[in-house]
C-alpha positions in Angstrom: -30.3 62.8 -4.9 -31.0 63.7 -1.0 -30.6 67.8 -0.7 -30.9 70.0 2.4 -32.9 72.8 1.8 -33.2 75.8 4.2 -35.8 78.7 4.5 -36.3 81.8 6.6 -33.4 84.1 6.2 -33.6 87.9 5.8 -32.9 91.1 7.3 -33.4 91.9 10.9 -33.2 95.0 13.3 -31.0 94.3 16.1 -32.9 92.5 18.8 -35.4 91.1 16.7 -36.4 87.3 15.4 -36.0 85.0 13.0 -36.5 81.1 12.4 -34.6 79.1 10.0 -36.2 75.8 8.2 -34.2 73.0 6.4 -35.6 69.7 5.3 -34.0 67.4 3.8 -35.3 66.4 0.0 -35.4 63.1 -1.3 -35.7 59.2 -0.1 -33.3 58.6 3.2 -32.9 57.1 6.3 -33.7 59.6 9.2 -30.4 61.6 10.5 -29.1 60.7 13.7 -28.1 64.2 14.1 -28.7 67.3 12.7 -27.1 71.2 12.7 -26.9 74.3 11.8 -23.4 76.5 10.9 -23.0 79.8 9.9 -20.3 81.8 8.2 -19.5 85.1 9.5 -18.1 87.7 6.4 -14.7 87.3 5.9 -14.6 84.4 8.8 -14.5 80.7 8.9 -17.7 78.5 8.8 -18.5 77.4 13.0 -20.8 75.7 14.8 -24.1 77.2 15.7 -26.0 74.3 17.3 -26.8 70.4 16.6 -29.2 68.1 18.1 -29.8 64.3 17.9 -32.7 61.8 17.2 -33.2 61.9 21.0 -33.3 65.4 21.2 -30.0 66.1 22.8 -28.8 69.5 21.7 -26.1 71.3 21.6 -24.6 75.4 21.3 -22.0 77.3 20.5 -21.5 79.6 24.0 -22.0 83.0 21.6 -25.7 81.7 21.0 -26.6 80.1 24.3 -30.2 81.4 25.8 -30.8 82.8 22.3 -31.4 80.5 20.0 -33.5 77.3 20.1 -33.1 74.4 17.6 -35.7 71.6 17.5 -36.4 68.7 15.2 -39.9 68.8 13.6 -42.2 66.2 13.4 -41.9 65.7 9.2 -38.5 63.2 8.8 -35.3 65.0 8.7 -36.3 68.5 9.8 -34.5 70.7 11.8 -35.4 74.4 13.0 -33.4 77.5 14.7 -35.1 79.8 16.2 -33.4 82.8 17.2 -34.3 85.6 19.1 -32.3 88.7 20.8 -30.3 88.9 17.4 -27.6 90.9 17.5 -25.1 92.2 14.4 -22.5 89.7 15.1 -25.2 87.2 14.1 -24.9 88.2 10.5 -23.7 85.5 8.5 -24.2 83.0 6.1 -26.4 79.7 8.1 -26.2 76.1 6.9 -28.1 73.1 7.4 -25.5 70.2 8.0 -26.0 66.9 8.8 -23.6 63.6 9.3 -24.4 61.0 6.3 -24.9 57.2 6.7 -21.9 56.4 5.0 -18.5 57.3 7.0 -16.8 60.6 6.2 -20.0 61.7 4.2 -21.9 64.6 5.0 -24.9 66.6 3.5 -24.7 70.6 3.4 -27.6 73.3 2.4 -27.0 75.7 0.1 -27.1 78.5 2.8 -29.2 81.4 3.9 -28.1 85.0 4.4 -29.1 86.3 7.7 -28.0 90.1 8.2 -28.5 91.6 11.7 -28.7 95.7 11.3 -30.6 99.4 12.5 
């Protein structure tokens, strides 16, 4: 069974760094896009940034010049690197990406990422 797994979470002053990992476990076909989402407390899960298998990416306007995501070289990798975090960054962050089949879709099991002094 084909998992997403993501890495790299923690707490973070305000300003600082962080970079989030997810790989995707198991035998499949490479993903012809990949994301990442986060859930604010007490919000609704959004859009945080996806790219394709050519590299094409794409950001939510909150996010734009901060964070970076990037496929890595392993199959079905994705990274977010974020810098200039600020507390309205805090949130749950998931790995998310489209399945093969129609309507299907694969989901991390999240990573806490708390922005604070």
């Amino acid at each position: 069974q084909v998992q997403l797994v993501e890495s790299g979470g923690g707490l973070v002053q305000p300003g600082g760094s962080l970079r989030l990992s997810c790989a995707a476990s198991g035998s499949i076909a490479s993903f012809n896009r990949m994301g990442w989402y986060r859930q604010p407390p007490g919000k609704q899960r959004e859009l945080v940034a996806t790219i394709t298998s050519g590299g094409s990416t794409n950001y939510a306007d909150s996010v734009k010049g901060r964070f970076t995501i990037s496929r890595g070289n392993a199959k079905n990798t994705v990274y977010l690197q974020m810098n200039s975090l600020k507390p309205e960054d805090t949130a749950v962050y998931y790995c998310h990406a489209p399945g093969h089949v129609p309507g299907y879709q694969y989901w991390g099991q999240g990573t806490q990422v708390t922005v604070s002094p």
